[in-house]
N, CA, C, O and CB atoms as a CASP TS submission, in Angstrom:
PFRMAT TS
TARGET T0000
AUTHOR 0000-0000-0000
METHOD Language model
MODEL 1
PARENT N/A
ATOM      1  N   UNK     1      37.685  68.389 -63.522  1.00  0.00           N
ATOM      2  CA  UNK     1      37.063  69.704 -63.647  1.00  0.00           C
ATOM      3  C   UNK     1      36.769  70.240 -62.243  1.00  0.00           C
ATOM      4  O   UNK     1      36.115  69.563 -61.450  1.00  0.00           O
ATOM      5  CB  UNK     1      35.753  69.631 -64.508  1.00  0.00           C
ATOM      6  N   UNK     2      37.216  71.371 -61.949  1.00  0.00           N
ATOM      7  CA  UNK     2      36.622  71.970 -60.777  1.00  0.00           C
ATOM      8  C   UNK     2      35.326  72.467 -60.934  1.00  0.00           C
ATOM      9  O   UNK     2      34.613  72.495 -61.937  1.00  0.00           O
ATOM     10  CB  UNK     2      37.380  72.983 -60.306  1.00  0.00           C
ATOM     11  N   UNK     3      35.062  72.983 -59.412  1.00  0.00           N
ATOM     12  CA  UNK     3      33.486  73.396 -59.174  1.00  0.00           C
ATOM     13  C   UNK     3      33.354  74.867 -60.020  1.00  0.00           C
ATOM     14  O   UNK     3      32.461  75.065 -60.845  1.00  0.00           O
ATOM     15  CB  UNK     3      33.070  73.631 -57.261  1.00  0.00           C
ATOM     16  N   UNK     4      34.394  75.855 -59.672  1.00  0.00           N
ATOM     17  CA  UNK     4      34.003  76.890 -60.180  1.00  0.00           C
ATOM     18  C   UNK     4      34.148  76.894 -61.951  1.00  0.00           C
ATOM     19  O   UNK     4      33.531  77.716 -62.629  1.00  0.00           O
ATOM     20  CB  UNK     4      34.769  77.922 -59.422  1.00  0.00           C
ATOM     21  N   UNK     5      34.728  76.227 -62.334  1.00  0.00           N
ATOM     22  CA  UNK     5      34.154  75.696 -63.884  1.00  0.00           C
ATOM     23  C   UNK     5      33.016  74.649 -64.172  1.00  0.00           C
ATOM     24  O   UNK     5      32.619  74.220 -65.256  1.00  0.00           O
ATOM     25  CB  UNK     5      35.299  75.029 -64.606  1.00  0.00           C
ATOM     26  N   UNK     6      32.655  74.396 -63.053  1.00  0.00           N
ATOM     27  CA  UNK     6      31.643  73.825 -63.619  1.00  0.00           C
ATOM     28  C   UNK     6      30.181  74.325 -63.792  1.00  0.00           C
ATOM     29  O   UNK     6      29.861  75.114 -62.904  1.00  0.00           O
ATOM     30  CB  UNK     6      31.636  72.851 -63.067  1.00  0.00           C
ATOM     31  N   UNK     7      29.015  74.015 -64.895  1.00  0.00           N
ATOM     32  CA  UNK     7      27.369  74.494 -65.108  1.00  0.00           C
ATOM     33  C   UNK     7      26.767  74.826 -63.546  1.00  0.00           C
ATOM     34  O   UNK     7      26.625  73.987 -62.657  1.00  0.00           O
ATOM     35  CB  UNK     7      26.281  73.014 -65.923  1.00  0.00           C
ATOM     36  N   UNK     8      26.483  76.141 -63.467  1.00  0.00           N
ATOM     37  CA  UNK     8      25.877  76.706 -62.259  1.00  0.00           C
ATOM     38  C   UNK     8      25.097  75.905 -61.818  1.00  0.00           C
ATOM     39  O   UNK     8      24.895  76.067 -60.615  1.00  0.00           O
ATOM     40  CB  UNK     8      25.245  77.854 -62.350  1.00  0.00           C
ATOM     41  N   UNK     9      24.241  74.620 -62.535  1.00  0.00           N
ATOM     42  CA  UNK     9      24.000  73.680 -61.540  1.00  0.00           C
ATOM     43  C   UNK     9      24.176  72.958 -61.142  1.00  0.00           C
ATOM     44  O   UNK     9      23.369  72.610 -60.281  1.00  0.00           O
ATOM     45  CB  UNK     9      23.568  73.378 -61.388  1.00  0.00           C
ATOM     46  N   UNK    10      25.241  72.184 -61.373  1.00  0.00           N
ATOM     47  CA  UNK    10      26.481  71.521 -60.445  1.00  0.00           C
ATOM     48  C   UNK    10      26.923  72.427 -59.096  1.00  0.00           C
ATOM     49  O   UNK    10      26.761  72.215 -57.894  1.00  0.00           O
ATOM     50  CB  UNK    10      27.958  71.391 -61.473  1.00  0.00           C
ATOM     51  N   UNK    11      27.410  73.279 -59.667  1.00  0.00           N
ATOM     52  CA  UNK    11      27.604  74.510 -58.410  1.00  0.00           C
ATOM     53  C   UNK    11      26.806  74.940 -57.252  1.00  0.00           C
ATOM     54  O   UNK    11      27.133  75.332 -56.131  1.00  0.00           O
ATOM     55  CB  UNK    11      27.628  75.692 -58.943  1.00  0.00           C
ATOM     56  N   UNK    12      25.489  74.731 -57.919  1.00  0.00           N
ATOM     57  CA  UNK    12      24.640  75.194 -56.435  1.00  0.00           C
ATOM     58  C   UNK    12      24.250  73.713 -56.056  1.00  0.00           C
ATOM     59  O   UNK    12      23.785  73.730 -54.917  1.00  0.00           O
ATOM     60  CB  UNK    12      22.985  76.408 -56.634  1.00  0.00           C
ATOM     61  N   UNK    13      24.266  72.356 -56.617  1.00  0.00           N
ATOM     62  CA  UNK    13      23.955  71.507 -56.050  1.00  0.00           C
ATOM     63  C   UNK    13      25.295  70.680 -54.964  1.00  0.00           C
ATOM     64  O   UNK    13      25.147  69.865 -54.053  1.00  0.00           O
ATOM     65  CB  UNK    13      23.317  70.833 -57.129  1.00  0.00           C
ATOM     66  N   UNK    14      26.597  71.317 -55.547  1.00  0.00           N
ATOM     67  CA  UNK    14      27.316  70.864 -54.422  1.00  0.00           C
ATOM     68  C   UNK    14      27.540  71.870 -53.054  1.00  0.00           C
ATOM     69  O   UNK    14      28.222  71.588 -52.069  1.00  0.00           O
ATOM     70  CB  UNK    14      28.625  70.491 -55.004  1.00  0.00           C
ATOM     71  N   UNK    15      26.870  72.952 -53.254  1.00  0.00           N
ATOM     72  CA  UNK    15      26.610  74.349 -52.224  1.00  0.00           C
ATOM     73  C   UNK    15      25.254  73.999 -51.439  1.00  0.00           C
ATOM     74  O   UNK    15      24.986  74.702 -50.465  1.00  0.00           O
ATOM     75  CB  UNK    15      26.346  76.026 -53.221  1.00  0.00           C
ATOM     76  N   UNK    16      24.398  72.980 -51.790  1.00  0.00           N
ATOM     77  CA  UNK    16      23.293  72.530 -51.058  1.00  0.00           C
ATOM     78  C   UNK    16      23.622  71.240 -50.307  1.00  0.00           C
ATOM     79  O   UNK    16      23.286  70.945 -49.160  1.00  0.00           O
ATOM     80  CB  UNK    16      22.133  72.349 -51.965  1.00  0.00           C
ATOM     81  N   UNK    17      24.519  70.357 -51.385  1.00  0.00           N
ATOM     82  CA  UNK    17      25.017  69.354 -50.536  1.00  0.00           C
ATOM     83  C   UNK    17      25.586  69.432 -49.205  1.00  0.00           C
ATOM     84  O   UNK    17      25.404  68.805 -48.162  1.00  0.00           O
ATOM     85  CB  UNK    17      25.810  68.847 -51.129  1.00  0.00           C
ATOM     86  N   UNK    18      26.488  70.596 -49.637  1.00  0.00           N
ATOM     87  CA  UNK    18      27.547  70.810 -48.373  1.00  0.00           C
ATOM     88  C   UNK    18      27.179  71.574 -47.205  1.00  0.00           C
ATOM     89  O   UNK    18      27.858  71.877 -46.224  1.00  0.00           O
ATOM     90  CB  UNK    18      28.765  71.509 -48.805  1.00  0.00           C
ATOM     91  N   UNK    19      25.595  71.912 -47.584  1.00  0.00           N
ATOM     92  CA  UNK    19      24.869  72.781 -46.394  1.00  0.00           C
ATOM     93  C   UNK    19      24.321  71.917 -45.517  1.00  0.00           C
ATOM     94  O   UNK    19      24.428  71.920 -44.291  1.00  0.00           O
ATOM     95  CB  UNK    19      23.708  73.751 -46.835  1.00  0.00           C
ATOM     96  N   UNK    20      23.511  70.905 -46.472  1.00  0.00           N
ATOM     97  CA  UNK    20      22.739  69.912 -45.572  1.00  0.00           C
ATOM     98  C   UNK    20      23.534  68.750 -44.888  1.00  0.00           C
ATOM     99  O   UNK    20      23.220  68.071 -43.910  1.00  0.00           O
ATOM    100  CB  UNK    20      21.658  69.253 -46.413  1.00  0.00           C
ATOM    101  N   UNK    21      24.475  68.719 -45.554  1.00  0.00           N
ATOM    102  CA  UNK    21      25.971  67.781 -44.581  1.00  0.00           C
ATOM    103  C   UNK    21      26.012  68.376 -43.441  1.00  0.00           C
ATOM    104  O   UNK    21      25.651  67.888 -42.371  1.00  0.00           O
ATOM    105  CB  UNK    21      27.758  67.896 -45.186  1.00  0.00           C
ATOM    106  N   UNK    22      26.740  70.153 -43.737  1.00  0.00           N
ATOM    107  CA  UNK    22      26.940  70.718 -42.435  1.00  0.00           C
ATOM    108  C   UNK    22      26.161  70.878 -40.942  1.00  0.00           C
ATOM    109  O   UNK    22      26.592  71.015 -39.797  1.00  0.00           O
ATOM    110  CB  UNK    22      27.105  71.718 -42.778  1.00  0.00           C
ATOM    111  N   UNK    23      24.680  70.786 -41.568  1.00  0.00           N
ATOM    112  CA  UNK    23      24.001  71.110 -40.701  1.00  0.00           C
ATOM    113  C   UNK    23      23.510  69.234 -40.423  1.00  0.00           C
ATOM    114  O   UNK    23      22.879  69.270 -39.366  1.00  0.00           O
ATOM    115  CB  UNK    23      22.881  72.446 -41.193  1.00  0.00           C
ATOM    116  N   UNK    24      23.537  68.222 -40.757  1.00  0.00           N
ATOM    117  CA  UNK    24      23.652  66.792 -40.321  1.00  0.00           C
ATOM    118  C   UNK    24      22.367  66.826 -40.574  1.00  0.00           C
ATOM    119  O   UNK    24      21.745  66.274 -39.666  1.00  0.00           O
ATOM    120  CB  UNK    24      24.210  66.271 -38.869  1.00  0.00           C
ATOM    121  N   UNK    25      21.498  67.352 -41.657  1.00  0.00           N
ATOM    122  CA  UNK    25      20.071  66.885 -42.087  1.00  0.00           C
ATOM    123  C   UNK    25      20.494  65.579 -42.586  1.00  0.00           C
ATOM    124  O   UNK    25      21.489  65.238 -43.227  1.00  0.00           O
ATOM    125  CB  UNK    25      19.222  67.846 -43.264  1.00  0.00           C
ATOM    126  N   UNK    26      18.773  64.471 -41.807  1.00  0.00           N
ATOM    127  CA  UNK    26      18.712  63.638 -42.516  1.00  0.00           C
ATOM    128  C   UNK    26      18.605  63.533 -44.002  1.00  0.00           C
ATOM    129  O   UNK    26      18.598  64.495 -44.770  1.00  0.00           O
ATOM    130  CB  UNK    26      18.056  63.230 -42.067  1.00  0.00           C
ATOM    131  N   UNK    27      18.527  62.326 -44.319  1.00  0.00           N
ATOM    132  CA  UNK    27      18.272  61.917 -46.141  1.00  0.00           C
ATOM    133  C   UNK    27      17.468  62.083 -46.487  1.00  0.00           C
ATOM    134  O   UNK    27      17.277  62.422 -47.654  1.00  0.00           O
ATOM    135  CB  UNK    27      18.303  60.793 -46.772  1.00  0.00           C
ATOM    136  N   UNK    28      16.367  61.878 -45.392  1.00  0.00           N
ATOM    137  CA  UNK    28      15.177  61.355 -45.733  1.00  0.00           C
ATOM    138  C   UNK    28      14.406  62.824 -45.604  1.00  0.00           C
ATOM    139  O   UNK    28      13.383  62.921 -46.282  1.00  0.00           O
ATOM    140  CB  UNK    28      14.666  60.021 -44.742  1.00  0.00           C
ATOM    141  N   UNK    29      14.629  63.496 -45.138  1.00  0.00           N
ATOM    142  CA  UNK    29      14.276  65.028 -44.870  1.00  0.00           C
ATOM    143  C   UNK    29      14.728  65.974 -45.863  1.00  0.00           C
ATOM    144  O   UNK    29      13.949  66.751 -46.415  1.00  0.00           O
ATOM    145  CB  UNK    29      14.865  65.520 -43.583  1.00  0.00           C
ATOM    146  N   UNK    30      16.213  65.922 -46.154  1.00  0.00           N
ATOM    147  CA  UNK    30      16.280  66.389 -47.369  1.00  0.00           C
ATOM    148  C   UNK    30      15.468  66.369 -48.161  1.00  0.00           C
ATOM    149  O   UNK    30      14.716  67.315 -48.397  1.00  0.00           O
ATOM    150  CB  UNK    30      16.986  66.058 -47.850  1.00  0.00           C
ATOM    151  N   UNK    31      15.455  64.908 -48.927  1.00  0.00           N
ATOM    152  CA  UNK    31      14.786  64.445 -49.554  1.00  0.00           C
ATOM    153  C   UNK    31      13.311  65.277 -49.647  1.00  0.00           C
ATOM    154  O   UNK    31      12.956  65.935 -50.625  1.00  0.00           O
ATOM    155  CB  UNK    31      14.874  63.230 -49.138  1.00  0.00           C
ATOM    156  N   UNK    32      12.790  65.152 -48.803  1.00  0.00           N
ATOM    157  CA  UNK    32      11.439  65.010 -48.560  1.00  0.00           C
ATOM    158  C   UNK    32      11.371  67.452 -48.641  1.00  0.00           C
ATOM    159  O   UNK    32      10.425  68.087 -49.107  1.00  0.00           O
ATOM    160  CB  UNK    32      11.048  63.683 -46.448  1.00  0.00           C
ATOM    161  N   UNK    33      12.474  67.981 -48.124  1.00  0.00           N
ATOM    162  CA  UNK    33      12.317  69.315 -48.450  1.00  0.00           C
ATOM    163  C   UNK    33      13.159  69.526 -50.438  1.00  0.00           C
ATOM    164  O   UNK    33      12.917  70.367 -51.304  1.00  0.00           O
ATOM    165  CB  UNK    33      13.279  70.300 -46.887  1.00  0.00           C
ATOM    166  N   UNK    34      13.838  68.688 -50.433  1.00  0.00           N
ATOM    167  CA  UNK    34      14.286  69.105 -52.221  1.00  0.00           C
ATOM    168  C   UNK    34      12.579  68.730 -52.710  1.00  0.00           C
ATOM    169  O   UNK    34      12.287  69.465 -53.653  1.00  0.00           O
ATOM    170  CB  UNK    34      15.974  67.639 -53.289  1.00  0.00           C
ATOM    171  N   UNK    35      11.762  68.080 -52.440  1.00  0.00           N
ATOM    172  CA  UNK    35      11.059  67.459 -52.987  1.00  0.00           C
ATOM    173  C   UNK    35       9.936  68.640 -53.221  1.00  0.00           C
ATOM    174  O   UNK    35       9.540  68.905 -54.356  1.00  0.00           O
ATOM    175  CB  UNK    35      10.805  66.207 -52.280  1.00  0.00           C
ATOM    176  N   UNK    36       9.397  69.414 -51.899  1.00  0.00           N
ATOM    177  CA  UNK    36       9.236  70.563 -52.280  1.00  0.00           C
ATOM    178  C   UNK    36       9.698  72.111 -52.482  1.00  0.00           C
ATOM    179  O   UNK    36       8.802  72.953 -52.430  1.00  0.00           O
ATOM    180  CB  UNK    36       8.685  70.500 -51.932  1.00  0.00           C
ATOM    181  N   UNK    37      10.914  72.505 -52.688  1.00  0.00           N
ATOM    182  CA  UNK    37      11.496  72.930 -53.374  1.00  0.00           C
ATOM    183  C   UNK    37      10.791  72.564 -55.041  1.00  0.00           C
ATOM    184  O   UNK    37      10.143  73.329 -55.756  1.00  0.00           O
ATOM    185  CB  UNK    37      12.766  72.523 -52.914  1.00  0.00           C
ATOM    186  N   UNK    38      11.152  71.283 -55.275  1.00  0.00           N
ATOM    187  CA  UNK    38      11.057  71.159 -56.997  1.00  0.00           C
ATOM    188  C   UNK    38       9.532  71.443 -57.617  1.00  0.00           C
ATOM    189  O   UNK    38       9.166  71.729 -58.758  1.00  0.00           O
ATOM    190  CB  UNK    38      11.498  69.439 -57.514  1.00  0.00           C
ATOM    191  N   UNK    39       8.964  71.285 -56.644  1.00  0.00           N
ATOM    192  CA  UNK    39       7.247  71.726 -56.781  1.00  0.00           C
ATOM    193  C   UNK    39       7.139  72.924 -56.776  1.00  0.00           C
ATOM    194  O   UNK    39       6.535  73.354 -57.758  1.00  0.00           O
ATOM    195  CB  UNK    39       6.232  71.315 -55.692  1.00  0.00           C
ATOM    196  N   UNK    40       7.560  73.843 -55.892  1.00  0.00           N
ATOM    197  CA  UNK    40       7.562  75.380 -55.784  1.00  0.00           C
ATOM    198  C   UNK    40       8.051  75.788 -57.269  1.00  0.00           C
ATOM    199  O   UNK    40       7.309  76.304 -58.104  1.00  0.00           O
ATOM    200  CB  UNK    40       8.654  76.000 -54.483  1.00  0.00           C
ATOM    201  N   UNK    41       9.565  75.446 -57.492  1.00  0.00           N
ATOM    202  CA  UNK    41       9.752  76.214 -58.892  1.00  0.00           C
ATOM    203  C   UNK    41       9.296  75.039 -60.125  1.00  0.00           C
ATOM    204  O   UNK    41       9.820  75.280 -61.213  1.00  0.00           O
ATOM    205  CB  UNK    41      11.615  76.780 -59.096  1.00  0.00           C
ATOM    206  N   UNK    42       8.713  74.247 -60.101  1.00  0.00           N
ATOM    207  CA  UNK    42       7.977  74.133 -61.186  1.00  0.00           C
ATOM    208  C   UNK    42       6.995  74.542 -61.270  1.00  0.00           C
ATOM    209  O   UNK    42       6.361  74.249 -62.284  1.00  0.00           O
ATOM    210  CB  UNK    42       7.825  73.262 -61.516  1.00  0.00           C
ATOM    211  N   UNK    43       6.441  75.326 -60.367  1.00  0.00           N
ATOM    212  CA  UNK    43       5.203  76.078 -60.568  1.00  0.00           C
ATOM    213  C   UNK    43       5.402  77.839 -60.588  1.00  0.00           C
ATOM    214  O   UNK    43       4.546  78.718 -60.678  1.00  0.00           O
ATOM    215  CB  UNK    43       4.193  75.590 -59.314  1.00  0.00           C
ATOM    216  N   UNK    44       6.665  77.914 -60.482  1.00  0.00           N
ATOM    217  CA  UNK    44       7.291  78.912 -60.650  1.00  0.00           C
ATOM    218  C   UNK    44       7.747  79.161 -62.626  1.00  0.00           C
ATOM    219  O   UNK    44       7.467  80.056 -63.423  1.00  0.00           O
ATOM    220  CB  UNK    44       8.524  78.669 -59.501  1.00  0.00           C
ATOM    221  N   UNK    45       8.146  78.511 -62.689  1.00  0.00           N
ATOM    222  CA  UNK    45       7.931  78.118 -64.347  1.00  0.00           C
ATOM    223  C   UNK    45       7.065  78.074 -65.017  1.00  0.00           C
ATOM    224  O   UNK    45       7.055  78.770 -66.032  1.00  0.00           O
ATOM    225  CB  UNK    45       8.167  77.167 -64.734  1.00  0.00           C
ATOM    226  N   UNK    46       5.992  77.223 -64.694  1.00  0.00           N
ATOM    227  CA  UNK    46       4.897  77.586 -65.282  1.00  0.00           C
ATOM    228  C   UNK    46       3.965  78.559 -65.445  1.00  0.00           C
ATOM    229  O   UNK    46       3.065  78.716 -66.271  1.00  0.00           O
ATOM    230  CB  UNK    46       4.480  77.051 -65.106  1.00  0.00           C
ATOM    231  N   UNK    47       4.429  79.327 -64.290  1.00  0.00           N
ATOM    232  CA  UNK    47       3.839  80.271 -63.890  1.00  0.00           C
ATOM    233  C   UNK    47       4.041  81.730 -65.140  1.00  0.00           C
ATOM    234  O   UNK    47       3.226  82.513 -65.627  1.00  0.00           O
ATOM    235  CB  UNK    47       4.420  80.401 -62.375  1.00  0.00           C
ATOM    236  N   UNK    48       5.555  81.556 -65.294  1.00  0.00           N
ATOM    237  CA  UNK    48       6.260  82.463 -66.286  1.00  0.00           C
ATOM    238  C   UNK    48       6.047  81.841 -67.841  1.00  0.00           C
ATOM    239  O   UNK    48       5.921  82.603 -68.799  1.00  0.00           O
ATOM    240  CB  UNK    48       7.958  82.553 -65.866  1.00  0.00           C
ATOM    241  N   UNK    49       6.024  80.581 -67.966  1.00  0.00           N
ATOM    242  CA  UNK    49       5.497  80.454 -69.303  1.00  0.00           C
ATOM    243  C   UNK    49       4.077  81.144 -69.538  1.00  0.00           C
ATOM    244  O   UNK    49       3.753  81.844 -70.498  1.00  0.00           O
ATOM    245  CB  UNK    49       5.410  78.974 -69.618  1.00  0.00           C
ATOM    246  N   UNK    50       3.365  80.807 -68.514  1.00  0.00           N
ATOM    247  CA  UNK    50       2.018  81.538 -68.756  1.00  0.00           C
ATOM    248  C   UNK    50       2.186  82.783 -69.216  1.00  0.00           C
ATOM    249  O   UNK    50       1.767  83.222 -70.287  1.00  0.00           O
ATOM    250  CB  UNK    50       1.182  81.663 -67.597  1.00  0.00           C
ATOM    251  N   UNK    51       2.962  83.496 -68.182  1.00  0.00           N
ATOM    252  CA  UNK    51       2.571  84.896 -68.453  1.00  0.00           C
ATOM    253  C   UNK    51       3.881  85.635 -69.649  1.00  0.00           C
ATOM    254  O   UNK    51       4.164  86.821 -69.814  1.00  0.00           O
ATOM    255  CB  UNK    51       2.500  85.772 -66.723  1.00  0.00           C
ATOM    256  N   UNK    52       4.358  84.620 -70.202  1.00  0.00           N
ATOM    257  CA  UNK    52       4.873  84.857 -71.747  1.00  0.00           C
ATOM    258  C   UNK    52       4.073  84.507 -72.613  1.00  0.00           C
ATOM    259  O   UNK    52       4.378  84.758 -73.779  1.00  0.00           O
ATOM    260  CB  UNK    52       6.034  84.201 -72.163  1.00  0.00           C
ATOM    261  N   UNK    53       2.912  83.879 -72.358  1.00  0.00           N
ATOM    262  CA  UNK    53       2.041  83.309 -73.672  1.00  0.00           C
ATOM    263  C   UNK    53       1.383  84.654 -73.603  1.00  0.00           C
ATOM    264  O   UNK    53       1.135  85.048 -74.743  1.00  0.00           O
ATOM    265  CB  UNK    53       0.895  81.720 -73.554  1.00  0.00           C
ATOM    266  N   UNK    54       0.968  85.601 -72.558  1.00  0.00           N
ATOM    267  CA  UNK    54      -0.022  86.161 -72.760  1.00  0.00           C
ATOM    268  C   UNK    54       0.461  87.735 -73.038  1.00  0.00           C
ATOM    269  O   UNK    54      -0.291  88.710 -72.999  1.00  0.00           O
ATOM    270  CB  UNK    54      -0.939  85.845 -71.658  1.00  0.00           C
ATOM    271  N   UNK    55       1.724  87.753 -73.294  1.00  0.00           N
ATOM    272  CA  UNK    55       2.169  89.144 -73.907  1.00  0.00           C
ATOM    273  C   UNK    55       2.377  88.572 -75.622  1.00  0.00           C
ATOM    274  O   UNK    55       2.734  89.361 -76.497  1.00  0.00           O
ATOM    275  CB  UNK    55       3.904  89.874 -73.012  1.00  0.00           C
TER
END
């Protein structure tokens, strides 16, 4: 299967891969920025469930 058939998040996760390759970020830095990334939009989510409960 190619990329451009593949679920948009496959797609942007091999478009992040290939950024942080390019630019020779560590693992451990990655790591440590995906890490908040995933905090930001899970609170980004929750944020929008909220404010669907309240309409």
């Amino acid at each position: 299967m190619s990329v451009e058939h593949a679920p948009p998040e496959v797609q942007l996760a091999v478009d992040l891969i290939y950024l942080l390759e390019c630019n020779e970020i560590a693992p451990e830095i990655a790591l440590a920025a995906l890490e908040i990334v995933k905090h930001d939009y899970q609170a980004k989510l929750a944020k929008q469930a909220q404010s669907a409960k309240e309409y």
